[in-house]
C-alpha positions in Angstrom: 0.0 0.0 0.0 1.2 3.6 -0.7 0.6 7.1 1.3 2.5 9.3 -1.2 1.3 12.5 -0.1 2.9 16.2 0.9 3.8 16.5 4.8 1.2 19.3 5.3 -1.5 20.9 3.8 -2.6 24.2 4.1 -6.3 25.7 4.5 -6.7 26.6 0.8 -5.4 23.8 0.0 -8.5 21.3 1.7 -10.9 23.9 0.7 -9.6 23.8 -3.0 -10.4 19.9 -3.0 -13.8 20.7 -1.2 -14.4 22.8 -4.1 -13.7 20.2 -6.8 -15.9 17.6 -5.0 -19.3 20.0 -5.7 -18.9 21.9 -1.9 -17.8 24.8 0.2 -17.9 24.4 3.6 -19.1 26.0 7.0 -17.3 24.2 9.3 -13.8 25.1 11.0 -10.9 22.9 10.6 -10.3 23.0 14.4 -10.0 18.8 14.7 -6.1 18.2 15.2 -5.1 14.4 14.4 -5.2 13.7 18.3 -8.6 15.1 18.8 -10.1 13.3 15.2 -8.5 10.0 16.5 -9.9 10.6 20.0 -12.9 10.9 18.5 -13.3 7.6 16.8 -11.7 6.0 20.2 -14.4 7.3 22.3 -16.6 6.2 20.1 -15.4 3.0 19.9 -15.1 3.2 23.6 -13.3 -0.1 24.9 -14.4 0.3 28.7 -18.0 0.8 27.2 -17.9 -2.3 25.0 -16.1 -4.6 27.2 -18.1 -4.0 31.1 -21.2 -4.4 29.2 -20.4 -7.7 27.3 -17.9 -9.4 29.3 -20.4 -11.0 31.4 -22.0 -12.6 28.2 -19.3 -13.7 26.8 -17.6 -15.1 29.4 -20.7 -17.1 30.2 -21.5 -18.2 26.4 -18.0 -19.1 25.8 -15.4 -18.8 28.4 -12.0 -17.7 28.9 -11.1 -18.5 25.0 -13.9 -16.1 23.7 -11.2 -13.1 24.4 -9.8 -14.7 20.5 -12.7 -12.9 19.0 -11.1 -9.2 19.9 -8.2 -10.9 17.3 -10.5 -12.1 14.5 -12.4 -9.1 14.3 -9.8 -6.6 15.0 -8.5 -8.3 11.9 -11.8 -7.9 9.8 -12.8 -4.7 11.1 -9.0 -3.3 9.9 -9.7 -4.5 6.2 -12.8 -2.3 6.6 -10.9 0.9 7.6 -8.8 0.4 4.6 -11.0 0.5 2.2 -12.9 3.1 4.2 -9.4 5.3 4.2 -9.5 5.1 0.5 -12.6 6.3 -0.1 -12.3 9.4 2.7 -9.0 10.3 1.5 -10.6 11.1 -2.1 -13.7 12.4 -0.8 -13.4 14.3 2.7 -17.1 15.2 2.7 -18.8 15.6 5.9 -21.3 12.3 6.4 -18.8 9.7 6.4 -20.9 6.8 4.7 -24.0 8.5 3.0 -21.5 10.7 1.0 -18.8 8.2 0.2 -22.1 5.5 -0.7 -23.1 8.6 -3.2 -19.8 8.8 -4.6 -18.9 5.5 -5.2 -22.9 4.3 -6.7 -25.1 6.7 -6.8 -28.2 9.0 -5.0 -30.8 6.1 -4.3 -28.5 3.7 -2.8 -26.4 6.2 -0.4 -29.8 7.4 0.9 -30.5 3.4 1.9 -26.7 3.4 3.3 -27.7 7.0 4.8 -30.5 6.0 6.3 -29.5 2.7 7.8 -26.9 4.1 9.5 -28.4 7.2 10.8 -30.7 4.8 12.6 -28.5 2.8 14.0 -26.3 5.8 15.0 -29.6 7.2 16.8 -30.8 4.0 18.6 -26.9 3.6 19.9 -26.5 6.9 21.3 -30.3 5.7 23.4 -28.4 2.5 24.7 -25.3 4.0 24.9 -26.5 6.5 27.4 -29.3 4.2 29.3 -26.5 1.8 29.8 -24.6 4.6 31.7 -27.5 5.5 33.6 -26.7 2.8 36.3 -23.1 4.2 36.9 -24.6 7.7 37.0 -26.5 6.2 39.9 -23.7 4.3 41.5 -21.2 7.3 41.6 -24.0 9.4 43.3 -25.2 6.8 45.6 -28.4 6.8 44.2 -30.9 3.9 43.9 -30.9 2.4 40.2 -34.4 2.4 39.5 -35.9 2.3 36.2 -37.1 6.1 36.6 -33.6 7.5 37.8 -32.0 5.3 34.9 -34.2 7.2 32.4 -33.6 10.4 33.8 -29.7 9.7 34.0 -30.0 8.6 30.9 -31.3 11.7 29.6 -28.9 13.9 31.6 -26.2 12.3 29.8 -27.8 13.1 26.1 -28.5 16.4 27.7 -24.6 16.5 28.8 -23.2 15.7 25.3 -25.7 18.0 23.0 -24.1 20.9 24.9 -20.9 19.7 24.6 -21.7 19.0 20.5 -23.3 22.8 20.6 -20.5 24.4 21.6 -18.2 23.9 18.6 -15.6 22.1 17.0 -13.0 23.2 19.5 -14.9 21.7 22.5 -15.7 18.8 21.2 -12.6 18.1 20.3 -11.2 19.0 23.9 -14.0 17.0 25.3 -12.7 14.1 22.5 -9.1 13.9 24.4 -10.1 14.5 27.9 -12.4 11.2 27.4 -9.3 9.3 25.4 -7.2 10.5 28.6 -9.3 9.4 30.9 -10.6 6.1 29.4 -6.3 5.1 28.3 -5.2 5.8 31.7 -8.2 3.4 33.6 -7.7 0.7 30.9 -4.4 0.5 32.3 -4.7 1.0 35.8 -7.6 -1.4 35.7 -5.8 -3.7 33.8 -2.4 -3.3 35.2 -3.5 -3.8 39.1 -5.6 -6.6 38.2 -2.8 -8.3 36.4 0.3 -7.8 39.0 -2.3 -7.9 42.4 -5.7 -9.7 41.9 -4.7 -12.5 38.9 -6.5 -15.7 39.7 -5.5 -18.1 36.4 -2.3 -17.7 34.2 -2.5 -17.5 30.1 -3.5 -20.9 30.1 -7.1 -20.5 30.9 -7.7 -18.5 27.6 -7.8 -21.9 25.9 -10.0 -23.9 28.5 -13.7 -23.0 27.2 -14.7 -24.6 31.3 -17.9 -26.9 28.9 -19.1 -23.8 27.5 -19.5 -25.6 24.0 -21.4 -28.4 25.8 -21.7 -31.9 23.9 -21.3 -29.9 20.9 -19.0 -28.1 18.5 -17.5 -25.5 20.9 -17.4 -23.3 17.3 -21.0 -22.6 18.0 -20.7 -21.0 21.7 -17.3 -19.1 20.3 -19.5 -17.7 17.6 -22.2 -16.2 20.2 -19.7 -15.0 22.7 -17.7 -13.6 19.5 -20.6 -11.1 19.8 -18.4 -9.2 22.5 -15.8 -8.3 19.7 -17.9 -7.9 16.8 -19.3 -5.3 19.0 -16.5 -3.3 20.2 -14.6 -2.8 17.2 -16.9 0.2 15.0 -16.1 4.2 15.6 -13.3 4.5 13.3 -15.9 5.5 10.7 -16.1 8.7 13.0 -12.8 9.6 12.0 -14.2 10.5 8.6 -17.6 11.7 9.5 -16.2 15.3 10.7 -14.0 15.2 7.8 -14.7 19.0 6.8 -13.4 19.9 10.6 -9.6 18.2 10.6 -7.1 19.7 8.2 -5.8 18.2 5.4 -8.0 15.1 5.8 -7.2 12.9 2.6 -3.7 12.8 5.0 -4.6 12.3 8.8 -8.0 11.1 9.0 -6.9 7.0 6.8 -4.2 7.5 9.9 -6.7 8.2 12.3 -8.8 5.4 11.8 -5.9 2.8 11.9 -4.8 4.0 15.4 -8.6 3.5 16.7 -8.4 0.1 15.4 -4.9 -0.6 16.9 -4.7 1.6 19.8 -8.6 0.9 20.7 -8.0 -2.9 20.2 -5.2 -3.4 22.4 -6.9 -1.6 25.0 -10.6 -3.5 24.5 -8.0 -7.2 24.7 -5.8 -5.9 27.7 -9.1 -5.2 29.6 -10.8 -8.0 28.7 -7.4 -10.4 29.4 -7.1 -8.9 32.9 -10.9 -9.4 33.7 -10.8 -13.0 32.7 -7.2 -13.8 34.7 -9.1 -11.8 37.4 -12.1 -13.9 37.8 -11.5 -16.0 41.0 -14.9 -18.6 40.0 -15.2 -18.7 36.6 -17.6 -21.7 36.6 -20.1 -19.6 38.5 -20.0 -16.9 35.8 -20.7 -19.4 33.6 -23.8 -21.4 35.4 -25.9 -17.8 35.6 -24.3 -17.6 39.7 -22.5 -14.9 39.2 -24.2 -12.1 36.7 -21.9 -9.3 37.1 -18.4 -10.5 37.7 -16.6 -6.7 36.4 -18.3 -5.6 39.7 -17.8 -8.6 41.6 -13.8 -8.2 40.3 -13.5 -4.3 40.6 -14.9 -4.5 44.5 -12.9 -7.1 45.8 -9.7 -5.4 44.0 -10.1 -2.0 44.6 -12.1 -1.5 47.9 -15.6 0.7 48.2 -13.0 4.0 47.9 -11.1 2.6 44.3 -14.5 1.4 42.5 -15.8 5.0 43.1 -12.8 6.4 41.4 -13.0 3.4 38.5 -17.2 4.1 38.1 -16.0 8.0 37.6 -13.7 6.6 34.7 -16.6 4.3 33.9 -19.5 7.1 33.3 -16.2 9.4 31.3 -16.2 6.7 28.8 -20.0 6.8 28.7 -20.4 10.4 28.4 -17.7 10.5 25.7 -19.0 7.7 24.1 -22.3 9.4 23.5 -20.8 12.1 22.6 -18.7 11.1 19.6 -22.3 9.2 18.6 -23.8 12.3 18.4 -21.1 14.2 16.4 -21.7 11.6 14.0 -25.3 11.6 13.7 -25.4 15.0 13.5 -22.6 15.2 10.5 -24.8 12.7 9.0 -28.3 14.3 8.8 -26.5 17.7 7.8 -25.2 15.9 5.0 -27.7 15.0 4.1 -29.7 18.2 4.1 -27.5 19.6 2.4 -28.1 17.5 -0.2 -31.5 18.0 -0.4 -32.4 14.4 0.5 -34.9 13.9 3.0 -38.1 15.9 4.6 -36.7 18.7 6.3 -33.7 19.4 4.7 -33.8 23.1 4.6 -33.5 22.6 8.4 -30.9 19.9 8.7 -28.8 22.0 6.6 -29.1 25.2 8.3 -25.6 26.3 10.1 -24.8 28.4 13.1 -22.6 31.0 11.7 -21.6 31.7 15.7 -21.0 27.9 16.8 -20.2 26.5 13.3 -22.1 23.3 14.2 -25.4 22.0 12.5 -28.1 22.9 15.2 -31.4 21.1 14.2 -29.2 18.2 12.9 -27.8 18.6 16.7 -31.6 18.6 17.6 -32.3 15.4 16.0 -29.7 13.4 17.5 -30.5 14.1 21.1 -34.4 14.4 20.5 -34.5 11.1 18.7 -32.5 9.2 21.7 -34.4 11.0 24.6 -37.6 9.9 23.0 -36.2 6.5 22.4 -34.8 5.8 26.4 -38.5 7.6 27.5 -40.2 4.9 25.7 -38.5 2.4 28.1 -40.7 3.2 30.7 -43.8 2.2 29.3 -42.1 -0.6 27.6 -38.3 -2.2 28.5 -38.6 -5.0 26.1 -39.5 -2.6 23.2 -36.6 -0.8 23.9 -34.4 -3.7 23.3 -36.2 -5.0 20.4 -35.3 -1.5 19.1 -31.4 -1.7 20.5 -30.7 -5.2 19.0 -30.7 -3.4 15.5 -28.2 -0.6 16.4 -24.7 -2.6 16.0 -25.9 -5.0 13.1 -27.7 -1.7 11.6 -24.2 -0.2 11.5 -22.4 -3.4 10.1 -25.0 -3.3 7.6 -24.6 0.3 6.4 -20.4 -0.3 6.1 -20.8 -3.4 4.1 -22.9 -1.5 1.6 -20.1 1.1 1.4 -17.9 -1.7 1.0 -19.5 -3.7 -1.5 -20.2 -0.1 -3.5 -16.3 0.3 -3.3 -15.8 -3.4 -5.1 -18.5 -2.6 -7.6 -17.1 0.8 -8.4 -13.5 -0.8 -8.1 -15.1 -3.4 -10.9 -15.9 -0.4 -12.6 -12.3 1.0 -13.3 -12.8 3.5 -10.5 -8.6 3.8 -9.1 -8.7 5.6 -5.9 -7.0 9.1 -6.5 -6.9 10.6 -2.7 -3.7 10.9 -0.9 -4.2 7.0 0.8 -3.8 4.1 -1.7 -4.2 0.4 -1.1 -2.8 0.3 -4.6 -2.4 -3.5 -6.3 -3.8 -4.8 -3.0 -7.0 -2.8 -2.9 -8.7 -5.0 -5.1 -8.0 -8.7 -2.4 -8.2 -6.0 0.8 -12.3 -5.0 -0.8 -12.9 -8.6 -1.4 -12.0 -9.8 2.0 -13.6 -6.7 3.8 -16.5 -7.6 2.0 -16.9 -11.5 3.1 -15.7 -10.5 6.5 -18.5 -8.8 7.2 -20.9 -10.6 5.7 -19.9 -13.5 7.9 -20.2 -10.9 11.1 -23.8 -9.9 10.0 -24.5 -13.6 9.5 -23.4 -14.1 12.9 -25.2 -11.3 15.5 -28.2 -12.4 13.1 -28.5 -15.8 13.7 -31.1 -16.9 16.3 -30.0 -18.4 19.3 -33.1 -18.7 21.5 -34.8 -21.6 19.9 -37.1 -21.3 23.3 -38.5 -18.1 22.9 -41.3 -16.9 20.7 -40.0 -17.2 16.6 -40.3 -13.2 16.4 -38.0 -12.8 19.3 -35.4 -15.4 17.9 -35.1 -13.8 15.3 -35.8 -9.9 16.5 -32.0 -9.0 15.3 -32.6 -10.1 11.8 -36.4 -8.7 12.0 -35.2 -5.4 13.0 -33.2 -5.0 10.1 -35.7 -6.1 7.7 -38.3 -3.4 9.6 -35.9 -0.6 9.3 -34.9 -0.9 5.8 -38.7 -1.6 4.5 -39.6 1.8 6.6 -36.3 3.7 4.2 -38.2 1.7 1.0 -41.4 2.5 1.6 -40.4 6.1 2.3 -37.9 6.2 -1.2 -41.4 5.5 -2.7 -43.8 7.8 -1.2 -41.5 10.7 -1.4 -38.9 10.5 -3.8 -36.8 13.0 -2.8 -33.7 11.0 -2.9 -34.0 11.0 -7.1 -33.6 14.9 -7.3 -30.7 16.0 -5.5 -28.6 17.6 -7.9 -25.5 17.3 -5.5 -22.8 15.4 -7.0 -22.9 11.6 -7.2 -21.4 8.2 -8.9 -18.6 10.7 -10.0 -16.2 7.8 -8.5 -17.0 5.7 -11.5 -15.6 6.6 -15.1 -18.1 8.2 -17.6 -19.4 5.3 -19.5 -19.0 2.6 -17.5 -22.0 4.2 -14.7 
């Protein structure tokens, strides 16, 4: 792969490209590399991922289901190429929907658009009710289903501001949350390790009967789930691309380092939970259902789990807010475009903030409503969650597979990041990766339960995409954008 490019780039320089690519834009370029790649860590958020699946996965498949942070770490990096290709010849603001538009055309980056933009939204609302808990355990408070919500909602409320108040902040608030999340990955992990480690390295390939009388590849699979999960938020990177300078350059770079540097954190967490676990046969028969807190208080006292929970509800609160800077990029970008109802809204700009503010709007109104709905109805709140991560798989695998067909095409990435011969075997393999992921969080492993909620993953997808059909029908305004699109792909050959 090649990176021939200049060291710097100067302002007139990215607007000049801008230009060529059909825009001119509002935003600042106050995102350093540090605060764009902070921004894809939060988002990717390994204390986030990891505390909320460990006790899954270490139940489903045991000590060896830490393997999956390698595979997908692995799959998930293929992606990122291709997705550094794509951003470093189109910087556009939007992340998929405008790269989708590029690379095939108006209708089916509104689908990839749309997709995600749900999937963004729903995230941020689990994102946020899952931190209501710590919210409550930092303050002492009871963890009721009302003081969740309203945590919940303080957190959204926490992060819009923080979003509102420019690129600047949020790219403060981007490395204060890296800081803080880096250095309690590594306490965490590091005390655990030298002072509380029950097993050595050994344990990581004894599954303890997870797999049953069966193929053990089955359990792996399910408790796989915990990396599949953890490894997305390096799209970020490229969703503020109009806000970091000279972006065909630093944001491909960005993304790597959230893959790498977020990786290694997610594994060296996970590793010292599992060597940290004193009875991992009670995790796994359902005696034990929340063995980070059983771990965290017997290592670190009443005093140290207050300090770790502070950490904790940081990654939360930076998690959402990354979520939201996406979202918001996203439904700007797209009323800009002049592609959905209310578009002269999305797109409007504060010239004060240089932020989107009804785009803002929408992604804390949408979540808010969604975590309020979980009052009157918990279990259709996570019918509605279990479509966020596959929702986001989904919309990267269309960008992916529009990159082979355009690839197919005779499109030859031009930016200043090129996979060069091996972006042709780096697509392909991106592309069956993560069809074999989606495969995966689809598949229904509740043969007990009701058929709709055994498959409510691969339902939810189904529901969401007919809702973006039904609406490219009713109002087509998708098919009259005159913004720029399929210009990827050589005249002729569209």
């Amino acid at each position: 792969m090649t990176t021939a490019t200049p060291p710097t780039s100067r302002p007139d320089d990215d607007a000049a490209h801008l230009d060529s690519l059909g825009y001119k834009s509002e935003f600042k370029r106050d995102m350093s590399p540090w605060a764009n790649f902070s921004l894809g860590f939060t988002y990717l958020s390994p204390v986030v991922g990891v505390y909320t699946l460990f006790a899954f996965a270490l139940a489903t498949g045991g000590p060896p289901m830490i393997w999956s942070f390698l595979i997908v770490g692995v799959g998930q990096l293929l992606v990122a190429l291709v997705f550094s290709e794509i951003v470093a010849q189109f910087p556009v603001a939007g992340g998929v929907y405008p790269w989708a538009r590029r690379l095939w055309g108006r209708r089916y980056a509104w689908m990839t658009g749309w997709v995600y933009l749900v999937a963004l939204l729903v995230t941020i609302a689990s994102v946020t009710y899952g931190g209501g808990p710590f919210v409550a355990a930092v303050f002492g408070i009871e963890a009721t289903t009302d003081n969740i919500i309203l945590f919940a909602l303080l957190l959204i409320a926490v992060a819009t501001v923080i979003n509102f108040l420019g690129t600047k902040v949020l790219a403060k608030a981007a490395i204060i949350g890296f800081v803080a999340e880096i250095i309690g990955a590594l306490v965490v992990g590091g005390w655990l390790l030298i002072a509380h480690r029950e097993h050595n390295l050994g344990v990581l390939f004894d599954s303890f009967g997870t797999g049953g009388d069966g193929n053990y590849l089955f359990a792996f699979a399910a408790a796989a789930l915990i990396g599949i999960y953890q490894y997305y938020g390096f799209e970020a990177c490229g969703d503020v691309a109009e806000e970091v300078p000279d972006p065909g350059r630093l944001i491909p770079k960005a993304m790597r380092r959230t893959i790498y540097i977020g990786g290694a954190a997610a594994t060296f967490v996970c590793l010292a939970l599992i060597l940290a676990v004193a009875d991992i046969p009670a995790v796994i028969a359902g005696e034990d259902t929340d063995p980070v807190s059983t771990v965290l208080g017997e290592a670190f006292g009443p005093v140290g789990s207050k300090v770790i929970l502070v950490v904790v509800l940081i990654s939360f609160l930076s998690c959402a807010m990354s979520l939201q800077a996406a979202a918001s990029r996203l439904a700007y970008s797209y009323g800009r475009d002049g592609m959905i109802m209310g578009s002269s809204l999305l797109s409007k700009f504060s010239a004060t903030r240089h932020v989107p503010p009804y785009a803002l709007v929408i992604a804390a109104v949408v979540p808010a409503v969604i975590v309020i709905g979980s009052r009157f109805s918990t279990d259709a709140i996570t019918k509605i969650i279990s479509f966020a991560a596959l929702g986001i798989y989904i919309a990267f695998q269309m960008v992916v597979l529009a990159a082979l067909r355009a690839r197919l095409k005779g499109w030859v990435p031009s930016g200043k990041y090129s996979l060069g011969r091996w972006g042709l075997p780096v697509n392909v393999a991106a592309l069956a990766y993560g069809v074999i992921a989606m495969v995966n969080m689809a598949w229904p492993r509740t043969p007990d339960a009701a058929w709709y909620d055994n498959w409510i993953v691969a339902l939810s997808a189904v529901v969401v995409i007919g809702i973006g059909l039904v609406y490219m029908v009713v109002h087509p305004v998708a098919g009259r954008s005159t913004a720029p699109y399929s210009d990827a792909i050589p005249s002729g050959r569209r």
